[in-house]
N, C-alpha and C positions, 0 to 999 in steps of 0.2 A: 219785329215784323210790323208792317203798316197795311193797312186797305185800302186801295183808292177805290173811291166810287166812283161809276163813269157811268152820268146819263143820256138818255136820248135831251138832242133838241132838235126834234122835229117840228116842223113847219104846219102850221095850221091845226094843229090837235092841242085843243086847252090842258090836257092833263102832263103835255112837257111844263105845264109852270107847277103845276100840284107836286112833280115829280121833282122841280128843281128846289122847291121849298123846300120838300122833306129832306133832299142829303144836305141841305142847309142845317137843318134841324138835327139832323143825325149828327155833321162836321161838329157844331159849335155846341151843342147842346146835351147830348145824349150820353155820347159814346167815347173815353176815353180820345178826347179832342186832339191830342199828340198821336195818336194812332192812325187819325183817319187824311186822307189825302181826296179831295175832290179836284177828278180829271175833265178836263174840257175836250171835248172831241173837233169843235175846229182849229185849237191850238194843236192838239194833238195832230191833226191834217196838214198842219205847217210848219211841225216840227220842234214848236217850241220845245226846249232842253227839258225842264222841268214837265213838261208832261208825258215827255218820254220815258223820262228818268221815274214817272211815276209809275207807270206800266211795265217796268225793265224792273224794278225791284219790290213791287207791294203786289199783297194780292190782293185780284181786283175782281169787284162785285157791279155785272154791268144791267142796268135800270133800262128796261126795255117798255117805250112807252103805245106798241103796237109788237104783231106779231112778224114785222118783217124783219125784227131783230139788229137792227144797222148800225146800232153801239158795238152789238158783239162782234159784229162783221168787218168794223171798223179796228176793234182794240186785236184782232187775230190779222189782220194783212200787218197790224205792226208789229205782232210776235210776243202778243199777251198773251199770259194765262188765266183764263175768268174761272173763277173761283167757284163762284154762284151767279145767278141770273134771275133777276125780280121782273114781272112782268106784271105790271101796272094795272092791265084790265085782270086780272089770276084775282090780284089782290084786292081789288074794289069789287069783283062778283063778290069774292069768300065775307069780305064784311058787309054785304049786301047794299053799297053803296053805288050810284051811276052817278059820273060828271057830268052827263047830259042835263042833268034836274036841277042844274049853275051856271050861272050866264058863264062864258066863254073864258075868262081870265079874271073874275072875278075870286082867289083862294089867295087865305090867310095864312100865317104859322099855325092857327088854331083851329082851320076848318078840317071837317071829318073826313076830308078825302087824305089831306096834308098828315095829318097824325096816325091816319091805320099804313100808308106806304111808309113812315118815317118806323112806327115800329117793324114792319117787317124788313126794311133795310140794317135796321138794329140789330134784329133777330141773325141776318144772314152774315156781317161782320161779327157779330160774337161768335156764332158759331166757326166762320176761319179763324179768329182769332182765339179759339177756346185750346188751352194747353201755353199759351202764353201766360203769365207771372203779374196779368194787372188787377190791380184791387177794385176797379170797376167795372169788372170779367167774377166777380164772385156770385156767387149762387142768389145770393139775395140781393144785388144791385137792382135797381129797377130799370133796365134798357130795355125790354118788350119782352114778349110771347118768345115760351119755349119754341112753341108751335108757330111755324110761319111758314110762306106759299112759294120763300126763295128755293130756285132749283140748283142741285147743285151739278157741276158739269163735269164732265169726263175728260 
């Protein structure tokens, strides 16, 4: 089994770049790096194979960077099934952090908005993938918090 991650890139809100760093951070860094699959949502609008083909057989955990939700809305007219759903602002209240108090596109791999959305996208992929047989799925691996603000979806 593989997860793709599928985020917002919404227009004019700085925290699609916070949001795009961290499944960066997740993809390459984190999480069992052959398990995870980052979805593009205007490839997926134009049908490239491969991002269909991500959606058609991984589950997928979609990164919602407001509350109009338009990732989710996006990966269900194509006939996905979201797994779980991370909403961006959920996650910066709970660690008590605003992007507003950071100039506009100004985030690192390192800044503190980038690293608490990367661990709860962590948090939300081990958990679909928890009952899968990887050794960087073991109890003591460090990919994040038990505890994290992904919802899961019905």
């Amino acid at each position: 089994m593989k997860v793709c991650i599928q985020y917002c890139h919404g227009t004019c809100n700085p925290v699609t770049s916070a949001a795009r760093l961290a499944c960066y951070l997740v993809a390459e860094n984190t999480l069992c790096p052959d398990r995870i699959d980052l979805g593009c949502g205007p490839a997926l609008e134009a049908g490239v194979p491969e991002d269909v083909a991500f959606i058609e057989r991984d589950a997928v955990i979609a990164v919602e960077c407001c509350q109009e939700a338009c990732t989710t809305k996006l990966l269900e007219r194509y006939g996905a099934t979201i797994a779980r759903q991370v909403f961006v602002q959920d996650v910066l209240q709970e660690a008590g952090l605003d992007w507003a108090d950071n100039d506009h596109f100004d985030f690192h791999l390192d800044h503190p908005v980038v690293l608490a959305l990367a661990e709860v996208i962590t948090a939300a992929a081990r958990e679909v993938l928890r009952g899968e047989n990887f050794p960087c799925l073991a109890e003591d691996a460090d990919t994040g918090p038990e505890n994290n603000t992904s919802r899961p979806t019905t």
